[in-house]
C-alpha positions in Angstrom: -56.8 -94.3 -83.2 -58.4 -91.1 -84.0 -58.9 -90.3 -80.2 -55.5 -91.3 -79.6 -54.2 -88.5 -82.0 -56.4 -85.8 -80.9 -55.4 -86.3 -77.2 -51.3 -85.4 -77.6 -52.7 -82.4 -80.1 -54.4 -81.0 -77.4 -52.2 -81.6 -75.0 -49.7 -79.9 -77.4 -51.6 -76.9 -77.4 -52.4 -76.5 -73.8 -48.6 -76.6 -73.4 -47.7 -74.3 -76.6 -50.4 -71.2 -75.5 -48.7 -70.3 -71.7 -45.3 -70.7 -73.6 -46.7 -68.2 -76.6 -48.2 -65.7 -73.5 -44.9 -66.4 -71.4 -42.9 -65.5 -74.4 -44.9 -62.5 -74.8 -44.6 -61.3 -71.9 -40.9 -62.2 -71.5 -40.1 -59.9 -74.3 -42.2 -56.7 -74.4 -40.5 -53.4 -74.1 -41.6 -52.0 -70.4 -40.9 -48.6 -71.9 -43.1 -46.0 -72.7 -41.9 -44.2 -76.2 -45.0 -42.2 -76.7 -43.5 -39.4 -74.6 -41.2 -38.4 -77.4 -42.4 -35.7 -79.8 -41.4 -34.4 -82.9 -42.4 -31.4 -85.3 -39.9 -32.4 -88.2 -41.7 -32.3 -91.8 -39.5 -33.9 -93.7 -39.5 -37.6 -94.4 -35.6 -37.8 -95.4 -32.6 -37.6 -93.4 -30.4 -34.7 -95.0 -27.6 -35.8 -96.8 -24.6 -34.3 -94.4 -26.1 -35.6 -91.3 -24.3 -35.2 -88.1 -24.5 -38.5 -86.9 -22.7 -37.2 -83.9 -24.9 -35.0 -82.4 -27.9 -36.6 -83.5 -26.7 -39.9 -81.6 -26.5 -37.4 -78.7 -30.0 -36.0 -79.1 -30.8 -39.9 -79.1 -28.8 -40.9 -76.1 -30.9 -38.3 -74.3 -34.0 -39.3 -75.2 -33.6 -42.7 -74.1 -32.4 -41.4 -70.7 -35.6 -39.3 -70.5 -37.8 -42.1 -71.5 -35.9 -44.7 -68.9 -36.4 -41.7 -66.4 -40.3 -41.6 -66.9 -39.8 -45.9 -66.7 -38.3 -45.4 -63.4 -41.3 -43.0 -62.3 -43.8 -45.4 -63.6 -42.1 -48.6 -61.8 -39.2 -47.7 -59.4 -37.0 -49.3 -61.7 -34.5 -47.9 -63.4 -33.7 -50.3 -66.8 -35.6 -52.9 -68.7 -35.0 -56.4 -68.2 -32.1 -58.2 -70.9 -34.8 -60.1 -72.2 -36.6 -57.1 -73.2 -33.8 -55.2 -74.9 -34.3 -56.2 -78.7 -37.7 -55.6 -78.5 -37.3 -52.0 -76.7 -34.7 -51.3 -79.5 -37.5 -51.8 -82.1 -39.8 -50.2 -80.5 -37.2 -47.2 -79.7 -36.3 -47.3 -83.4 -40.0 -46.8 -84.9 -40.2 -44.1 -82.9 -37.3 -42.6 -83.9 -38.7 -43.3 -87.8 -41.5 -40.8 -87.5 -38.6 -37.6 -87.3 -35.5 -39.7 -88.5 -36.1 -42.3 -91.3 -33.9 -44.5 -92.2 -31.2 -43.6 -89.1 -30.1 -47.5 -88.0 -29.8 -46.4 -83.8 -27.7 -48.8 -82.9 -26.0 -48.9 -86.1 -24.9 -45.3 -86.6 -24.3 -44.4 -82.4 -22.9 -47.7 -81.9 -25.0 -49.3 -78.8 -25.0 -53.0 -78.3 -28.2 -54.8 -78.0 -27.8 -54.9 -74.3 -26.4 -51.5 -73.6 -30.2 -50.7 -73.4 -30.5 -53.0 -70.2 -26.9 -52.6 -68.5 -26.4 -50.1 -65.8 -24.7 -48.1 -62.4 -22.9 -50.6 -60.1 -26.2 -53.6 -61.0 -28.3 -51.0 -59.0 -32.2 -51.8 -60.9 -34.6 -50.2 -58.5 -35.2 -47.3 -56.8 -34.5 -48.4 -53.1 -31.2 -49.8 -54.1 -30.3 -46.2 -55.8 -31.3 -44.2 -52.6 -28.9 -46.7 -50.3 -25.9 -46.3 -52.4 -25.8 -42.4 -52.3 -25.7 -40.2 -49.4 -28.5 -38.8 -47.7 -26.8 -35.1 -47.7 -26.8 -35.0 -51.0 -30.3 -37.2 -51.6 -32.0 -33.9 -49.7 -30.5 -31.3 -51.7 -31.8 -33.0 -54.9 -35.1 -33.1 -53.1 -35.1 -29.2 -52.4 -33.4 -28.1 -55.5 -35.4 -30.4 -58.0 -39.0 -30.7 -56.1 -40.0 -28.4 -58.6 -41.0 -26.7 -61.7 -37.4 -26.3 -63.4 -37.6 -23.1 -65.1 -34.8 -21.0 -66.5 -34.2 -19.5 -63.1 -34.3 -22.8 -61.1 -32.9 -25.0 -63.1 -28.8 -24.4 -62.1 -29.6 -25.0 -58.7 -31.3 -28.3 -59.6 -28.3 -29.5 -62.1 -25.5 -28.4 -59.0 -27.8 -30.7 -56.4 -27.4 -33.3 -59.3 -24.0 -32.9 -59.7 -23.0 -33.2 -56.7 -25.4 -36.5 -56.1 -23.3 -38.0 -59.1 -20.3 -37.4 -57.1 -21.9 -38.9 -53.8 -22.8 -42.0 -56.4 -19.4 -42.4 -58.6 -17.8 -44.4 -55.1 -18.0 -47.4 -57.8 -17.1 -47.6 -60.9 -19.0 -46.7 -64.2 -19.2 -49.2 -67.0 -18.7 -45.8 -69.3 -22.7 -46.5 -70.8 -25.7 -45.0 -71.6 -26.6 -45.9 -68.0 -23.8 -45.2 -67.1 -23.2 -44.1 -63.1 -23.2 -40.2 -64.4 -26.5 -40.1 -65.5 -28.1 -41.9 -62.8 -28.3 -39.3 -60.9 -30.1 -37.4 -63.4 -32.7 -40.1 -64.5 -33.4 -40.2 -60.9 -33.5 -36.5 -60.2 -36.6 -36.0 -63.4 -38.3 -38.9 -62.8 -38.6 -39.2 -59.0 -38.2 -36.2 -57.5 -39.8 -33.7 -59.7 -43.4 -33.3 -59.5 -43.9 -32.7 -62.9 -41.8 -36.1 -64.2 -39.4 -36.1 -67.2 -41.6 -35.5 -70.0 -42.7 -31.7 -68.4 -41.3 -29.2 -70.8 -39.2 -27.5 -68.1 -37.5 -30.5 -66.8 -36.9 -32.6 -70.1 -35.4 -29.0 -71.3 -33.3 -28.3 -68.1 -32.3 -32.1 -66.9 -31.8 -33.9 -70.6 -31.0 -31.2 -73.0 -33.9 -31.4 -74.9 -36.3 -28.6 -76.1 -39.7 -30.1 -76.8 -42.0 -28.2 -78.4 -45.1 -27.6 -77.1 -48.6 -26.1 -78.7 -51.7 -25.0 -77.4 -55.2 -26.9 -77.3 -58.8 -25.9 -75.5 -60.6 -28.2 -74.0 -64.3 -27.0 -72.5 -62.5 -23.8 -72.4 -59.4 -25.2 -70.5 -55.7 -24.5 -72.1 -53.1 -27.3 -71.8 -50.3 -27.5 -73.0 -49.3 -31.0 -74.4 -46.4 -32.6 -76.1 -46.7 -32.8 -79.6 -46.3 -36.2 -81.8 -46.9 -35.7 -85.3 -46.9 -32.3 -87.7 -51.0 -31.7 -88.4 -51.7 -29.7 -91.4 -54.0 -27.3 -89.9 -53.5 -23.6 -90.4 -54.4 -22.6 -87.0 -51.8 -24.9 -85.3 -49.1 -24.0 -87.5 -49.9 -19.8 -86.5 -49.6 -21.3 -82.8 -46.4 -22.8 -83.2 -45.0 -20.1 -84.9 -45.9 -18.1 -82.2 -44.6 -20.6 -79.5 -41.2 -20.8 -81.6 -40.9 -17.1 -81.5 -41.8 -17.7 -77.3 -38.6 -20.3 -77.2 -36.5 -18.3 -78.7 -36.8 -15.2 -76.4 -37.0 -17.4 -73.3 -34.2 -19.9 -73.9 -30.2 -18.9 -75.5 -29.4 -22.4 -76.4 -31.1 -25.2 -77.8 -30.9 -29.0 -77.9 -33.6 -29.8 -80.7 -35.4 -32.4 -81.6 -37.5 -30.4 -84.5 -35.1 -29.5 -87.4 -37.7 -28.5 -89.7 -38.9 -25.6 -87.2 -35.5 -24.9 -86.0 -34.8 -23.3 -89.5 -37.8 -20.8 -89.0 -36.5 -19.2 -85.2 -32.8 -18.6 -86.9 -35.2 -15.8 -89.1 -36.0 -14.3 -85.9 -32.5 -13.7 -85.6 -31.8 -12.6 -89.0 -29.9 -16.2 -89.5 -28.9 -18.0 -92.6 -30.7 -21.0 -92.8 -28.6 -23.6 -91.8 -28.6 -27.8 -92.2 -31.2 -29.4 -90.2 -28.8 -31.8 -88.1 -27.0 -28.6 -86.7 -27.2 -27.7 -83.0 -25.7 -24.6 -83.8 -26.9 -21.1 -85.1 -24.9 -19.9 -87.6 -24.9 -16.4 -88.4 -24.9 -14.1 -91.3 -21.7 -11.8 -91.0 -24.2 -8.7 -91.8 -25.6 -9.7 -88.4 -22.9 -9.7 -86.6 -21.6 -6.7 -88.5 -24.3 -4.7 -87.5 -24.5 -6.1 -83.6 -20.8 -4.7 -83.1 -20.9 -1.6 -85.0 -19.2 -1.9 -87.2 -16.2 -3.9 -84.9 -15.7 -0.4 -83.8 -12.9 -0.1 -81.4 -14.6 0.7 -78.2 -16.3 -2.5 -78.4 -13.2 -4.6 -78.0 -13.4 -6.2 -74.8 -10.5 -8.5 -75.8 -7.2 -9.3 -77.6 -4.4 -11.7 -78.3 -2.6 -13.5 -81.1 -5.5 -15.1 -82.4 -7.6 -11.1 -83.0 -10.2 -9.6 -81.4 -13.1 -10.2 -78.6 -15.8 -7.7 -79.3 -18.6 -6.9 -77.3 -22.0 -6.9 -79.7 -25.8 -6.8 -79.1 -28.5 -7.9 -81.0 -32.0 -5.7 -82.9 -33.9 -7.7 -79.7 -31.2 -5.9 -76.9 -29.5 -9.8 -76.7 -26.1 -8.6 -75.9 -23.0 -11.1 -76.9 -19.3 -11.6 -77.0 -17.9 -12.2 -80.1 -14.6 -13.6 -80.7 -13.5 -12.1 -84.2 -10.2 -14.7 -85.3 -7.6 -13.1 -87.7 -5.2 -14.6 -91.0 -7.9 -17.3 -91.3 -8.6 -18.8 -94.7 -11.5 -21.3 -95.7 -9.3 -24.6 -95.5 -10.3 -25.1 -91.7 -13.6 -24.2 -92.1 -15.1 -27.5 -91.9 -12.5 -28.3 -89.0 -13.8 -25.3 -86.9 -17.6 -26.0 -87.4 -16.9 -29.9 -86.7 -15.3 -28.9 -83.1 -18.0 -26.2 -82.6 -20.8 -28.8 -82.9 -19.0 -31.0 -79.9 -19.2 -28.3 -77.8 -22.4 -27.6 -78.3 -23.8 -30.6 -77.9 -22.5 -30.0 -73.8 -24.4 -28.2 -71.2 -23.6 -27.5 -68.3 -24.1 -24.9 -65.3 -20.8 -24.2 -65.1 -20.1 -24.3 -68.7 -20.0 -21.0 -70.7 -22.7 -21.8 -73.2 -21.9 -21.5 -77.4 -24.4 -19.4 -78.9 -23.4 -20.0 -82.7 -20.7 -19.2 -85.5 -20.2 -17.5 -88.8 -17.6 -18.4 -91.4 -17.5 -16.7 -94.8 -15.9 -14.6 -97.1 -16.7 -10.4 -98.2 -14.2 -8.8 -100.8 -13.7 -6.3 -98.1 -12.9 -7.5 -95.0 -11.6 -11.0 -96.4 -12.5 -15.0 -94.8 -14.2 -14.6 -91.8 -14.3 -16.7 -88.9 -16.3 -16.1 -85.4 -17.7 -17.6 -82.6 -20.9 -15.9 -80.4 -20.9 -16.6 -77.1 -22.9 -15.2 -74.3 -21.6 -11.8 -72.6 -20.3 -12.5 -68.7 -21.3 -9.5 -67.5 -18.5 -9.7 -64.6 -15.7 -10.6 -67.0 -13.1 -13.4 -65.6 -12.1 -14.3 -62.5 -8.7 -13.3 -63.7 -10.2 -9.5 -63.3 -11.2 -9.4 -60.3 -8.1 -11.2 -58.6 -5.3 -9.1 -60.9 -6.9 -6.3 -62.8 -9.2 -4.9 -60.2 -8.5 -2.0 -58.2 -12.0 -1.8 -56.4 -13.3 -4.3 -53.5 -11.8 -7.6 -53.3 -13.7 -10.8 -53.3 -15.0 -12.1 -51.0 -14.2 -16.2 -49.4 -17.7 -17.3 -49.6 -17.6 -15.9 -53.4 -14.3 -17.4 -53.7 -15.1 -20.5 -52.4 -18.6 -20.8 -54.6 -16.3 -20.3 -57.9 -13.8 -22.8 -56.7 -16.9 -25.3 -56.3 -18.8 -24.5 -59.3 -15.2 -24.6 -61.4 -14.6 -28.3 -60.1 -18.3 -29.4 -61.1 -17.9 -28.1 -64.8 -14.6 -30.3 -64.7 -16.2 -33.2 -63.3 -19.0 -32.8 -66.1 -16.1 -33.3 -68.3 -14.1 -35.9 -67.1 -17.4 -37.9 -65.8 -20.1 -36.6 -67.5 -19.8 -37.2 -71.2 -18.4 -40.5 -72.9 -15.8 -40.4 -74.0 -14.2 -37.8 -71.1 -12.8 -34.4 -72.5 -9.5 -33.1 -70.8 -9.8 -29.2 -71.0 -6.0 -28.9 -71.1 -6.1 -24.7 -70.6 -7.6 -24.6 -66.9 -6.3 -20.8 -65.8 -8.2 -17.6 -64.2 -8.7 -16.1 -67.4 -10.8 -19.3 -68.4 -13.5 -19.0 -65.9 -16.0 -16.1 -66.6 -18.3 -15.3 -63.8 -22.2 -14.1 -64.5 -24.1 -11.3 -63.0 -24.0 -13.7 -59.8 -20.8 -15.1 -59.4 -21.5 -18.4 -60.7 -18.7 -19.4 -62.6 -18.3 -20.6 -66.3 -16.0 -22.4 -68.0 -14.4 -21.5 -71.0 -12.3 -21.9 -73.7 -12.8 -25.3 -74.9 -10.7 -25.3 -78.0 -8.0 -26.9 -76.2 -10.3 -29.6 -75.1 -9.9 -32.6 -76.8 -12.3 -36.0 -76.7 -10.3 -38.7 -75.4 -10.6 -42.1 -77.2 -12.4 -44.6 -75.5 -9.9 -47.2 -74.4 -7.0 -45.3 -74.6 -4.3 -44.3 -72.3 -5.5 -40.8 -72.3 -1.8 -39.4 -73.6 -1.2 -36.5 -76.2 1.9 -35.5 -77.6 1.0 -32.1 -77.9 1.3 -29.8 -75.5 -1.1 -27.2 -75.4 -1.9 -24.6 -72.7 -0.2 -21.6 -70.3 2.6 -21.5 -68.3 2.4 -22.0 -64.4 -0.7 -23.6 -64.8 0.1 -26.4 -66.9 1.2 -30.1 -65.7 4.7 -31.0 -65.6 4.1 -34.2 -66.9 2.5 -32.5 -69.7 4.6 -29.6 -69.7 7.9 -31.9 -70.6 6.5 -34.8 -72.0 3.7 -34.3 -73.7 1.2 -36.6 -71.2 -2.2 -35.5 -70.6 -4.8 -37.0 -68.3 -7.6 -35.9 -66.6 -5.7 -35.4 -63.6 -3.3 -32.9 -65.8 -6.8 -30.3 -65.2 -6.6 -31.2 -61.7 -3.5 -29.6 -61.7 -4.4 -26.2 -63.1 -6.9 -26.5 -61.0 -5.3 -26.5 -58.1 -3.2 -23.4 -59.3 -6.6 -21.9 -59.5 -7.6 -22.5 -56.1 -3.9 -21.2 -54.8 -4.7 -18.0 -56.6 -8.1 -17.7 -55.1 -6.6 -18.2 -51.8 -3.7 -15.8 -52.2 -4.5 -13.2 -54.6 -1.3 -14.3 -56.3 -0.5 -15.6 -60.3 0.0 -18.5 -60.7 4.4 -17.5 -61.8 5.5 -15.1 -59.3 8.9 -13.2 -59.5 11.2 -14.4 -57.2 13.9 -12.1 -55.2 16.7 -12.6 -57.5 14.7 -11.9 -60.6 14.1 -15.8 -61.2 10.6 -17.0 -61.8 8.5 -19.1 -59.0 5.9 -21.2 -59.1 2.7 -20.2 -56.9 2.7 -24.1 -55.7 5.9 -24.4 -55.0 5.5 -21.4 -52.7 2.1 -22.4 -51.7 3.6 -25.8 -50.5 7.3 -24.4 -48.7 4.8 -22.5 -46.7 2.6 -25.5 -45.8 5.6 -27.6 -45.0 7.0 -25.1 -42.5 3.7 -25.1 -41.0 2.7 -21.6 -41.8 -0.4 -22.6 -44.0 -2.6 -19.9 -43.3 0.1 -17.2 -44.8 -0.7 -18.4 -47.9 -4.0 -16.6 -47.5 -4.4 -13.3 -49.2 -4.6 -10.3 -46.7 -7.6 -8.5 -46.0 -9.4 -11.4 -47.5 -13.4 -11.1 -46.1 -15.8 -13.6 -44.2 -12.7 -16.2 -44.0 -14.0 -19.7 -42.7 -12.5 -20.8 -39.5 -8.4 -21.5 -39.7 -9.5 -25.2 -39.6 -11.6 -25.2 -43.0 -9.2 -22.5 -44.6 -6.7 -24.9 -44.2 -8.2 -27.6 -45.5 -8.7 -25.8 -48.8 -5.3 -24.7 -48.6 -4.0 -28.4 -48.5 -6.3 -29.2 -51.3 -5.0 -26.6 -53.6 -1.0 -27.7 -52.5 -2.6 -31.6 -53.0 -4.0 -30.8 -56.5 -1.0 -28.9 -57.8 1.3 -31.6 -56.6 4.2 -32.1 -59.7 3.7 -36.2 -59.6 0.7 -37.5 -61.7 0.0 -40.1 -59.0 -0.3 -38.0 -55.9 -3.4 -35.6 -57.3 -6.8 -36.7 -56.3 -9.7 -36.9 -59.1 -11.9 -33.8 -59.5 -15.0 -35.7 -58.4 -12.6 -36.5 -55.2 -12.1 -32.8 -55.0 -15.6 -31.9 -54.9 -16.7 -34.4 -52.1 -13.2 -32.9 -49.9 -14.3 -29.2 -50.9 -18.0 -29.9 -50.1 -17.7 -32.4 -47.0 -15.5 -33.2 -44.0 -14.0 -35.9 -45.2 -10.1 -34.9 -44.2 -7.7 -34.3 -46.9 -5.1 -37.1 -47.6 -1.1 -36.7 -46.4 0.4 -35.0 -49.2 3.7 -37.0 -50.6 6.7 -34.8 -50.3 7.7 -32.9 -53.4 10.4 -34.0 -55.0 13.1 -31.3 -54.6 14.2 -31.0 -58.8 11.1 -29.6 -59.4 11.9 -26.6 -57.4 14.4 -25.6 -59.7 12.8 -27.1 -63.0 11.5 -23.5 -64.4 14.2 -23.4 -66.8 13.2 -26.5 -68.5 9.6 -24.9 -68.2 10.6 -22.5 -70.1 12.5 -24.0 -73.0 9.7 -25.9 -73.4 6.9 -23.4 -73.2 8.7 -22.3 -77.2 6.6 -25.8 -78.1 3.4 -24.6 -76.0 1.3 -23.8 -78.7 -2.2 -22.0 -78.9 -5.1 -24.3 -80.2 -8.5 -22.3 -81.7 -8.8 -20.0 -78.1 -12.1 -20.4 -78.5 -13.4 -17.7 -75.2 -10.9 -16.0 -73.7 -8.4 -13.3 -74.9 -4.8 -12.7 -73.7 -5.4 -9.3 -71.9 -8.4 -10.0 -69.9 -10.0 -13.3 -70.2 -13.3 -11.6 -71.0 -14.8 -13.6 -74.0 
């Protein structure tokens, strides 16, 4: 009897240890969290936590960590199985800067969100069939590289426009979702220095990682830093590095508060909560970087006040947009609306710099944004206001491109999708080389996830605004492919967007654009004297884009991501459905309505020359 109970026990065991080792090894977290860093010295969350844009700081930091997964293994996600156990391990990490912040709790990701992705693609081979080999080799030039400041738009366009080769299928609106894809892909394959190098996790994710310096047998590296050490010598380093940051980089996307505090003194910066993105800056400062406001820095004006032009003790040189008849009520508002937009970057996205709100017996309640200085103004400038040498088509045709990727970023990009609502010439400011930015997000509005994507309130210009939206109040992403296909019209003409008609009656630019098409003189549409014109073939093309986007019924206009792949491929553009004659005559009801049109925070642009 005693051998006859010792036998099943054994047996019991032999069959209970692979089950143990399976189960193990079933449910281990693949991922590798150790590439994550933090600086923070505090061991409490701060009581008016963003939970916002921390989620967002989070959401990237996952995408970097799956990116460095997908270098390690070709594969892009964990398996299900593995999901609760990467949460926890994705949550202690998180501890060490961010105690007692519940992940999936506070940012709202399912279990399995961690493990669900793009179209069921898992590997690296499936990714590289599903996207087109064009755009797979322009990722390779563009990104096969250290991603400094000066690189890194070139690398982000490539991406861009891999994400619209990708988005064929549709997104399950994720973490993983098809958008980022190309992204995770782009850091952790084709880079050489992989997701967690400074440059790339900075220029690809968003996030600024700090970095300090050790010697080792007389060799510097520079490594990612995991824990604040108490040494004197390291903190003097950081400090120093900080200071390095700052000088080198405009915008940030922290994952150290407690150090972030320190660079705003460089800039002679209040100190301001440690879950802000944004710099917010003493009115002295500002004060001081305009002069005074002195009148010949306004560079700007409209209903809302002034846009000055300011620069900074270190030669930094700003715009400034200076709002009047403001009072402290909104305050929280504003700041709230500033932090979304902050939290996106983009290429073709005019950066926010930071804010200042606050009240002096003199000048009364203060409200301003900082922004950077476009040192070639708007694109409404050059087309209108300019009297010297007119731009050229390849220019033309670069800012048409790089306006439809910012859109794309966000309708696609971001979850939920933001409709910019105030697309118009004035809106897109243009660098030192063309590149274009856009601007004036306080029209923008986050769409709610499930929703039909419809506003009641009209918001935006005349002649460049939807009909549907114009009338009824219904906005949809395809409402910015509209004014965006004003845009293109005026790029391609040289014309606004409301002309004056023969007998004094206003005209809409597409309806012109589009009675020209129809009678089969397309190529009169182009402005004269316009330079280094593409053949009549590909002008046309873009013509019939801008007549296909601007089209007054909802369902007739392609996506922006579908714009980009007909602007940037030879795919041939669709038959264009017949207007519908009304419309023609419909400016009447335009403007009646345009009394309703009302001006949201303007947060950019001003209403002489678009120059923020």
């Amino acid at each position: 009897m005693h051998h006859q109970i010792r036998i099943p026990n054994l047996l019991l065991l032999i069959l209970f240890m692979p089950f143990c080792y399976a189960q193990n090894d079933t449910f281990s977290c693949p991922l590798d969290f150790t590439i994550l860093t933090t600086l923070s010295q505090r061991s409490t969350l701060p009581a008016t936590l963003n939970a916002t844009a921390t989620c967002q700081y989070i959401r990237q930091a996952l995408r970097l960590v799956v990116s460095d997964h997908l270098r390690r293994t070709n594969t892009f996600l964990p398996p299900l199985a593995s999901a609760e156990s990467c949460w926890v391990d994705f949550q202690l990490s998180v501890n060490d800067y961010l105690p007692n912040f519940d992940i999936r709790g506070n940012c709202g990701f399912s279990t399995s969100s961690i493990s669900q992705g793009c179209m069921n693609i898992s590997t690296r081979v499936e990714f590289e069939n599903r996207v087109q080999i064009r755009d797979l080799d322009r990722v390779n030039l563009f990104c096969n590289q250290s991603l400094n400041s000066s690189i890194c738009s070139g690398c982000i366009t490539s991406i861009v426009n891999l994400q619209a080769s990708l988005l064929d299928g549709d997104s399950i609106g994720g973490i993983f979702d098809c958008a980022v894809y190309a992204t995770i892909y782009g850091a952790g394959i084709v880079n050489p220095n992989g997701p967690a190098d400074l440059g790339t996790a900075d220029c690809l994710f968003y996030i600024d990682l700090s970095i300090r310096e050790n010697f080792d047998d007389g060799r510097k590296k520079i490594v990612i830093v995991v824990s604040v050490i108490g040494s004197v010598v390291i903190m003097v380093l950081l400090g120093s590095v900080v200071l390095w940051v700052l000088r080198r980089r405009r915008r940030k996307l922290r994952w150290d508060f407690g150090e972030r505090e320190k660079s705003f003194v460089f800039y002679g910066l209040d100190s301001v909560s440690e879950n802000s993105t944004l710099m917010k800056f003493r009115f002295d400062v500002i004060k001081s970087a305009t002069n005074g406001f002195a009148r010949e820095n306004i560079i700007g004006s409209g209903g809302y006040g002034n846009v000055y032009r300011g620069v900074f003790k270190d030669g930094t040189e700003v715009a400034l947009k200076r709002f009047k008849n403001v009072s402290a009520a909104g305050d929280a508002t504003f700041a709230h609306e500033l932090e979304v937009i902050a939290s996106l970057r983009h290429v073709n996205l005019l950066a926010l710099r930071g804010y200042c709100t606050g009240a002096t017996e003199l000048e009364g309640h203060q409200r301003i944004i900082v922004c950077d200085l476009m040192k070639n103004g708007s694109l409404y400038d050059h087309l209108f206001m300019s009297k010297g040498k007119k731009l050229s088509w390849p220019v033309r045709r670069k800012i048409a491109l790089g306006t439809a990727q910012g859109l794309a970023y966000l309708h696609n990009g971001v979850q939920p999708a933001i409709i910019h609502r105030d697309i118009k010439a004035s809106n897109i400011l243009l660098d030192e080389k063309f590149e274009p930015k856009v601007a004036d997000f306080g029209l923008a509005k986050f769409t709610p996830e499930g929703m039909t994507h419809l506003s009641t309130r009209v918001a935006g210009t005349m002649g460049y605004v939807a009909p549907e939206y114009a009338l009824y109040g219904q906005v949809s992403e395809r409402s910015d492919v509209y004014s965006f296909g004003v845009v293109l019209l005026e790029l391609l003409s040289g014309r606004k967007a409301i002309m004056a008609a023969n007998d004094d009656q206003l005209s809409l630019l597409s309806d012109w654009g589009w009675s020209l098409v129809k009678e089969g003189r397309a190529l009169d549409v182009i402005e004269g004297n316009m330079v280094d014109l593409d053949p009549p073939g590909v002008m046309e093309k873009y013509i019939s884009i801008a007549i296909l986007c601007s089209h007054p019924q909802l369902y007739a206009r392609p996506t922006i991501r579908d714009v980009i792949k007909l602007m940037d491929t030879s795919i041939p553009v669709p038959d264009i459905p017949d207007r519908p004659s009304p419309f023609i005559t419909v400016n009447n009801e335009l403007e009646k309505s345009s009394s309703s049109v009302v001006s949201d925070i303007s947060l950019f642009t001003s209403d002489t020359d678009g120059q923020p």
